[in-house]
C-alpha positions as CSV (number, residue, x, y, z in Angstrom):
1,X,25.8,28.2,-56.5
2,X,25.6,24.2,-56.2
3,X,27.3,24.1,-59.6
4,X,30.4,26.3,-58.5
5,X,31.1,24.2,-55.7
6,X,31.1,20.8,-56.9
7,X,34.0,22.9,-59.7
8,X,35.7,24.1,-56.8
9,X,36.3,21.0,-55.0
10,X,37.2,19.4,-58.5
11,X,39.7,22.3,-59.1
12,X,41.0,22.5,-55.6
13,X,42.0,18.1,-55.4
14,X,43.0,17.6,-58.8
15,X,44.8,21.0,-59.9
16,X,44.3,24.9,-57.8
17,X,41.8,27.0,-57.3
18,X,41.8,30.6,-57.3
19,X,41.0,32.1,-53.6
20,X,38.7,35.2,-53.3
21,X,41.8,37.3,-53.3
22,X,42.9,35.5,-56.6
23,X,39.4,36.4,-58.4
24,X,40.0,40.0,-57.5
25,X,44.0,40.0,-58.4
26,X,43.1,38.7,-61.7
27,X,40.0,41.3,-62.6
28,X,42.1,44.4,-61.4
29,X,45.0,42.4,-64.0
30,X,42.9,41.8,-67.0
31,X,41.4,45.3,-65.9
32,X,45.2,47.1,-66.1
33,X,46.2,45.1,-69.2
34,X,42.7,46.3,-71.1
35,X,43.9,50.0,-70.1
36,X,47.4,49.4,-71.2
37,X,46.4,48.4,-75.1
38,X,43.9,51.0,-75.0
39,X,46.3,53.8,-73.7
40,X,49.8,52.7,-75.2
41,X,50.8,53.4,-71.7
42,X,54.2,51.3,-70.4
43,X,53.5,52.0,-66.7
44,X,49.9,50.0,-67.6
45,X,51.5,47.3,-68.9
46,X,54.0,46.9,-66.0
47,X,51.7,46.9,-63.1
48,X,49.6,44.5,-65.1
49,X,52.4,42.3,-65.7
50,X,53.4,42.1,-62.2
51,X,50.0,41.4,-61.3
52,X,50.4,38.3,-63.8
53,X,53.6,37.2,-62.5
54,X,52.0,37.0,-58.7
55,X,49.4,35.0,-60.3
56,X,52.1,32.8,-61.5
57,X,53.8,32.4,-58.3
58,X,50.5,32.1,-56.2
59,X,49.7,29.0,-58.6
60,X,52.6,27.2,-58.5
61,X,54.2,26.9,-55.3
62,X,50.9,25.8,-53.0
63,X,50.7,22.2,-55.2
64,X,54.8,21.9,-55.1
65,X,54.8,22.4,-51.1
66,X,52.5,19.7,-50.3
67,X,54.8,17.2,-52.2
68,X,57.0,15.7,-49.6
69,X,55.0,15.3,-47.3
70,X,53.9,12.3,-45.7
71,X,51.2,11.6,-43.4
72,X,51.4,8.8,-40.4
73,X,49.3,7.5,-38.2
74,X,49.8,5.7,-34.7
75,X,47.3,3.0,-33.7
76,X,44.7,3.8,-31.8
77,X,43.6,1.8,-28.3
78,X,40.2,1.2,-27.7
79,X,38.0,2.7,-25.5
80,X,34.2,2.4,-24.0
81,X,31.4,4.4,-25.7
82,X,31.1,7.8,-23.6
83,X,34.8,8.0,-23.3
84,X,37.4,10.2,-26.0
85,X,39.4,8.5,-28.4
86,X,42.8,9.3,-28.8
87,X,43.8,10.0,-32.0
88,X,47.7,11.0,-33.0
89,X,49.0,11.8,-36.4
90,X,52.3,12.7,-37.6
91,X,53.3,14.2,-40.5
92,X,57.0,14.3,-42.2
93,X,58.7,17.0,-44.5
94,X,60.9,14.4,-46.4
95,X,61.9,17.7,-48.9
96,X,65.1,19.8,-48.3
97,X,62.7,23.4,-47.9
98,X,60.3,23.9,-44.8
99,X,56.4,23.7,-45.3
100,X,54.6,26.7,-44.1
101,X,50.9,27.4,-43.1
102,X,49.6,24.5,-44.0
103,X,46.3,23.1,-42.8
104,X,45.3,19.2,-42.1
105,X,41.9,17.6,-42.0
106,X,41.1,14.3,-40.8
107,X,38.1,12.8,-42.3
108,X,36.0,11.0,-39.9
109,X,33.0,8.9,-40.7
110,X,30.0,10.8,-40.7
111,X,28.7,8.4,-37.9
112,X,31.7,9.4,-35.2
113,X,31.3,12.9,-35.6
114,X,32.8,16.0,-38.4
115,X,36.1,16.1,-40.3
116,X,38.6,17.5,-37.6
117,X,41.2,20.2,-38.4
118,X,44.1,21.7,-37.9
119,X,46.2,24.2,-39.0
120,X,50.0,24.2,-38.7
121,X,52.4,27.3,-39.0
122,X,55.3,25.5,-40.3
123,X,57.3,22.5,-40.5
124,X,60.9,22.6,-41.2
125,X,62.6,20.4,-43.5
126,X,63.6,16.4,-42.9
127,X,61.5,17.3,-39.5
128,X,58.2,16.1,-38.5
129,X,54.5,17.5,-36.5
130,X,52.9,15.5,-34.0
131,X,49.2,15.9,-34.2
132,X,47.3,14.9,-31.4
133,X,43.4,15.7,-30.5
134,X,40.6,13.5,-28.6
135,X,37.4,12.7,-30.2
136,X,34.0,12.1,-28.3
137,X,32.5,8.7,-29.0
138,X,29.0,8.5,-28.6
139,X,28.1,4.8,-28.8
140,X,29.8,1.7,-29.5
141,X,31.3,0.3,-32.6
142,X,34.0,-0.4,-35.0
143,X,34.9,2.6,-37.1
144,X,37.0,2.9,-39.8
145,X,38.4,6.0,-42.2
146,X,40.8,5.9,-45.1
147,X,42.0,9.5,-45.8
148,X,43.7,12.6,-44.3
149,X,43.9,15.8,-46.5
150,X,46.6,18.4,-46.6
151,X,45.7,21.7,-47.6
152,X,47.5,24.6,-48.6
153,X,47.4,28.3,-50.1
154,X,51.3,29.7,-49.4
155,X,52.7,32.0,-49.9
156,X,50.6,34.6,-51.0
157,X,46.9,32.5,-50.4
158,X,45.6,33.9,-53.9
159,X,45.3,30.2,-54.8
160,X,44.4,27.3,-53.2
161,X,45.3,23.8,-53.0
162,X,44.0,20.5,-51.2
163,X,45.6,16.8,-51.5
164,X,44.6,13.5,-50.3
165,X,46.8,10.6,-48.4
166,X,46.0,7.4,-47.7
167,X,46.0,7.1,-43.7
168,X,43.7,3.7,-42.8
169,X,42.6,3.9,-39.2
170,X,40.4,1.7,-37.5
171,X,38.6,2.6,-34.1
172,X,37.2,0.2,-31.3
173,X,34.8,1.4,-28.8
174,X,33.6,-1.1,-26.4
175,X,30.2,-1.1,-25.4
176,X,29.2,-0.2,-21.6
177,X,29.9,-2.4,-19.1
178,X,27.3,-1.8,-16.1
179,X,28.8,-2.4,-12.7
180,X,26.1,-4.8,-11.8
181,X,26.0,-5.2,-7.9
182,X,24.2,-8.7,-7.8
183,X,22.4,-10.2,-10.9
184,X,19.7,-13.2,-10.6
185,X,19.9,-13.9,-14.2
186,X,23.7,-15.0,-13.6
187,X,23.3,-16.0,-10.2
188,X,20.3,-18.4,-10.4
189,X,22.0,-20.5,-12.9
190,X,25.5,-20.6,-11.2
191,X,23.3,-22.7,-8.4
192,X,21.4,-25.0,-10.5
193,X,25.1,-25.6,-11.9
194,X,26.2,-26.3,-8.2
195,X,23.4,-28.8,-7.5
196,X,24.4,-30.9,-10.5
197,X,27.7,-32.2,-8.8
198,X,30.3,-33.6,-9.8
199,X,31.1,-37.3,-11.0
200,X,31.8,-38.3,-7.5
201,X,28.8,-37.1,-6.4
202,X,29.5,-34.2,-4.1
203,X,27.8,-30.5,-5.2
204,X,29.8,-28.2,-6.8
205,X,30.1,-24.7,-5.0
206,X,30.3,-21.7,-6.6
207,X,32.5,-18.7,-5.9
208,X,29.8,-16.9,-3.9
209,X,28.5,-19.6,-1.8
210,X,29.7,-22.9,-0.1
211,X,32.2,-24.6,1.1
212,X,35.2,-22.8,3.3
213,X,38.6,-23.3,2.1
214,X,40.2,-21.0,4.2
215,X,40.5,-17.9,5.5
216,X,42.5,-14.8,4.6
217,X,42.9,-11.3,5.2
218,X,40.1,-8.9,3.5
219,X,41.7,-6.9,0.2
220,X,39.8,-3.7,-1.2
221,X,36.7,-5.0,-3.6
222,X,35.9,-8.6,-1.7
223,X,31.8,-8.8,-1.1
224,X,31.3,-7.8,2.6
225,X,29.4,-11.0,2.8
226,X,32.5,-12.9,3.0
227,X,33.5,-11.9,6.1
228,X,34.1,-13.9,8.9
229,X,33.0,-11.9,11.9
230,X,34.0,-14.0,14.3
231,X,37.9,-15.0,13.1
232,X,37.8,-10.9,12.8
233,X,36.8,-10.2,16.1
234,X,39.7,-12.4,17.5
235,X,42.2,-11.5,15.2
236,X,41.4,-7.9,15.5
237,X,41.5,-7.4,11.4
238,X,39.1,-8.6,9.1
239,X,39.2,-11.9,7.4
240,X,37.2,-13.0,4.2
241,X,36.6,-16.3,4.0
242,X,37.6,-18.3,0.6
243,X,35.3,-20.5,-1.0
244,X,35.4,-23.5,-3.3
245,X,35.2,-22.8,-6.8
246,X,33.2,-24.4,-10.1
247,X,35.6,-26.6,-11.4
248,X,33.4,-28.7,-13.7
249,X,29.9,-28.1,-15.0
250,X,28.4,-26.9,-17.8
251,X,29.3,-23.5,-19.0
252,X,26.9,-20.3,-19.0
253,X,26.8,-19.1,-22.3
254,X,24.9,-15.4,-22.5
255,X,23.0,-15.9,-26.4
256,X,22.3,-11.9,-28.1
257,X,19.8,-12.7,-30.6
258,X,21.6,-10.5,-33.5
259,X,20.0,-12.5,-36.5
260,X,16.4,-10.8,-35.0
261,X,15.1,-7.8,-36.4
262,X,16.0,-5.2,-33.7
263,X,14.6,-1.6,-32.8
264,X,18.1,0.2,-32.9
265,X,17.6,1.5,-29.3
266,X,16.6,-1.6,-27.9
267,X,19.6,-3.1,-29.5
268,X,22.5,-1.0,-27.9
269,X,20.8,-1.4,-24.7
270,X,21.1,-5.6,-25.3
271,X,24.7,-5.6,-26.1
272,X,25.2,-3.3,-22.8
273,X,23.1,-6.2,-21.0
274,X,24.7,-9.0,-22.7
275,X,28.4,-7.3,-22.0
276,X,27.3,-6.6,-18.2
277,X,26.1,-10.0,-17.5
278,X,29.5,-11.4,-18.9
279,X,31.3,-9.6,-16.9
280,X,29.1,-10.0,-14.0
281,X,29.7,-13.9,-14.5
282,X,33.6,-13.7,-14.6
283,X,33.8,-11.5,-10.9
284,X,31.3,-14.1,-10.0
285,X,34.1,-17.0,-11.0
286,X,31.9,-18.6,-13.4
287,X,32.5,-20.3,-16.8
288,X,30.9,-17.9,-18.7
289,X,31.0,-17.2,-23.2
290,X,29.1,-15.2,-25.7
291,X,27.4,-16.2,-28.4
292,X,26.3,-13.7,-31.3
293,X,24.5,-15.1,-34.8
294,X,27.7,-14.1,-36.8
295,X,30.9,-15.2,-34.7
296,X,29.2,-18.2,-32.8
297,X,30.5,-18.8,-29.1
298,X,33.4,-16.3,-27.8
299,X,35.3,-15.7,-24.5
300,X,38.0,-13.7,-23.6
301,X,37.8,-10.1,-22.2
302,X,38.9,-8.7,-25.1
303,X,37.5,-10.6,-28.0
304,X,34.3,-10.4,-26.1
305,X,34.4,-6.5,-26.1
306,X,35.3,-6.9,-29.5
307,X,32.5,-8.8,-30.9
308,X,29.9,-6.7,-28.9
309,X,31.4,-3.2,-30.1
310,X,30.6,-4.6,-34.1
311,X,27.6,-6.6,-33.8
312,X,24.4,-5.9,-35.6
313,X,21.4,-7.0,-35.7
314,X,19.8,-8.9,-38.8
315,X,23.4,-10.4,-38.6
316,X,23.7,-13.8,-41.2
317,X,24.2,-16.9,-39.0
318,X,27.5,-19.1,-38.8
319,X,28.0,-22.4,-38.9
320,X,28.4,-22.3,-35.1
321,X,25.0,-23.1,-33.8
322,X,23.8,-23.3,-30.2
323,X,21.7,-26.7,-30.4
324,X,20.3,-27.5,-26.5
325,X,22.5,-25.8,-24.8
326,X,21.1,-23.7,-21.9
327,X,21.7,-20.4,-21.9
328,X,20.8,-16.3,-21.2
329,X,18.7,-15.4,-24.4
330,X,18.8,-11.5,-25.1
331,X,16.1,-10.6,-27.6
332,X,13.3,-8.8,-28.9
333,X,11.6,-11.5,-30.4
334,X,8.9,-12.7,-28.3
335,X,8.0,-15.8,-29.9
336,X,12.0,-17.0,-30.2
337,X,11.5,-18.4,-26.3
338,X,9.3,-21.0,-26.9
339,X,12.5,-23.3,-28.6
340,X,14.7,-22.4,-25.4
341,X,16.3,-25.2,-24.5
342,X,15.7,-26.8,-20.7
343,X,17.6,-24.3,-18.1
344,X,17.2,-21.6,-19.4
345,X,16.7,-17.4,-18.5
346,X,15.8,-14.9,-21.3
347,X,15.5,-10.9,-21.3
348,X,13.2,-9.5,-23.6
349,X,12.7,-6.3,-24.7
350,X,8.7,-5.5,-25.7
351,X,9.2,-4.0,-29.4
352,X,7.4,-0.7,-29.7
353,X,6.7,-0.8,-33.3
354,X,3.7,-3.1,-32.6
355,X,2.2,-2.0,-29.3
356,X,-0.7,-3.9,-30.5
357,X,1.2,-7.2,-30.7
358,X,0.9,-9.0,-27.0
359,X,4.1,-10.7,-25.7
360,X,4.2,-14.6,-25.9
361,X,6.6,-15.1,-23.1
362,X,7.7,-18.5,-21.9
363,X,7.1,-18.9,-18.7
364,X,8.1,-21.7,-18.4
365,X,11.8,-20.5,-17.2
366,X,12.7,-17.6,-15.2
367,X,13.2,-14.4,-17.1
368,X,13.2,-10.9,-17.1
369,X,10.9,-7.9,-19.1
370,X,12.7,-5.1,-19.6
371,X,10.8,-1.5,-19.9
372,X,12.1,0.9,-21.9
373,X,11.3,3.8,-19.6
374,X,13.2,2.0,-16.4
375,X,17.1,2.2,-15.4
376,X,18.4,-0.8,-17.4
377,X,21.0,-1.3,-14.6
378,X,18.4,-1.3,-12.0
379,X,16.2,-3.8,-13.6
380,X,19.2,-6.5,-13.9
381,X,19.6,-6.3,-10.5
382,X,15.7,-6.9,-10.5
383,X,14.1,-10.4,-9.4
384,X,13.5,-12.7,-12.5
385,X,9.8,-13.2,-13.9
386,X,8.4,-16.8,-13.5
387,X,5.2,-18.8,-13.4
């Protein structure tokens, strides 16, 4: 049995191969024909030479009808892990005959999920099918597949046929982005920015906190802390009042430790982190990039997504190197925040492998220990751990 198949699949890709129905056409043939000789009998030699000429026919035409066709495919947006990706194929009858029951597989990388198929009853000639179907994507990543098979065993299905097209797709699915309702790791840093002022000496204010520029009326999604209760009161609608923004400063740069050896749970839970506080940091108005051991420093909605949807870790390191820069270090390696530079907040996830091995945590800065049994959205909301 695991030596037919491997010659079935050959058969099948590279010439036909004979169905179920074939295999028993073809005995009951050879079966009349062996009759025939023996018997001298014409009526024997008829019906086995129709069953011959069905053969025939059976054999040639499922290779001939998958000729024309052509397979297309329309790019793909991206989505967030959790969410279905939309996938749309169209296939062409370039020939001057219509293609009937035909069958179409698109082959997915094992790590997004099983082929996918489809069966279509007929496509008529110069005309095209529009395939579309929605695939569940489990976690985050950059996926890529090459090749789309057409299949066929029409008219008669005594013999079947199966023929590869190049289709190159390439998926993007974006990590999750928690909706982080206040975050000291972000915030905390934002303020010692403030109190660094400016070259003229006044403070800096953030988006969140200090001075009033003005006041305006409150819009759906402004922080209820903003209000002005007593410009509502007299006004008789709410107001939000509009503070100064960072203008200067240096920038928060949130550093996933991708060249570390990584468990792979405690990984995808980082780049959620690292995503989150990103773009906790941009509702927040800060100056805010990413930093990964592969790409170097990033920013940009987009490209950020981007970079966090194909990281790894045990990633090679770029030229692009952080040097003193203060920062939000996401890592499993404990003894990686001892070289933090002065400023700076880490999260650390407590490796499992080696429960025996104590954390050596700086505590010197602020940081935060994550535990893998607790909400991860809960504990970046949490208070930071200090000395």
């Amino acid at each position: 049995m695991n030596l037919i198949k491997p010659i079935t699949n050959w058969l099948e890709t590279r010439a036909i191969a004979p169905a179920y129905a074939g295999w028993v056409l073809a005995g009951i043939a050879i079966c009349f024909f062996g009759a025939a000789v023996n018997t001298m009998a014409g009526w024997l030699y008829a019906i086995s030479g129709i069953s011959f000429a069905l053969l025939g026919i059976a054999a040639f035409l499922p290779p001939r009808s998958l000729v024309g066709l052509v397979v297309k495919r329309r790019p793909m947006q991206p989505v967030s892990a959790g969410d279905e990706l939309t996938v749309e194929l169209e296939i062409c009858n370039q020939t001057q005959h219509p293609v009937s029951l035909l069958q179409v597989e698109d082959i997915l990388p094992f790590v997004l999920g099983k082929p996918v198929k489809t069966a279509i009853e007929t496509i008529n000639s110069q005309s095209s099918y529009r395939w579309v179907y929605y695939q569940p994507t489990p976690q985050r990543g950059v996926y890529r597949w090459h090749t789309v098979e057409l299949a066929s065993g029409a008219p008669l299905g005594l013999f079947w046929c199966r023929r590869q097209r190049e289709c190159a797709a390439t998926a993007i699915v974006y990590p999750t982005v928690l909706p982080l309702a206040s975050c000291p790791l972000v915030d905390e840093m934002g303020q010692e920015e403030s109190k660094r002022g400016d070259p003229r000496g006044r403070p800096l204010q953030t988006a969140t906190a200090g001075l009033v520029r003005s006041l305006r009326p409150y819009r759906v999604g402004d922080p209820t802390r903003l209000i002005h209760w007593r410009t509502s009161a007299r006004y008789g609608e709410l107001r939000v009042r509009e503070l100064e923004v960072v203008t200067g400063g240096q920038e928060i740069i949130i550093a996933l430790d991708s060249a570390g050896n990584w468990e792979a749970d405690n990984f995808e839970q980082a780049v959620i982190a690292a995503a989150s506080l990103y773009f906790y940091a941009q509702r927040q108005q800060m100056q805010v990039q990413l930093w990964t051991a592969s790409t170097g420093l990033v920013k940009g909605e987009r490209v950020v997504l981007e970079t966090l949807a194909a990281t790894r870790y045990q990633e090679e390191i770029s030229t692009s190197h952080l040097q003193s820069n203060a920062l939000i270090w996401l890592t499993q390696n404990s003894s990686s925040l001892t070289s933090l530079a002065k400023g700076s907040r880490w999260v650390l996830w407590q490796n499992l492998t080696s429960p025996t091995e104590e954390a050596v945590v700086n505590w010197d800065y602020p940081g935060l220990l994550v535990q893998k049994e607790q909400e991860l959205q809960l504990q970046l909301q949490k208070s930071l751990h200090s000395s």
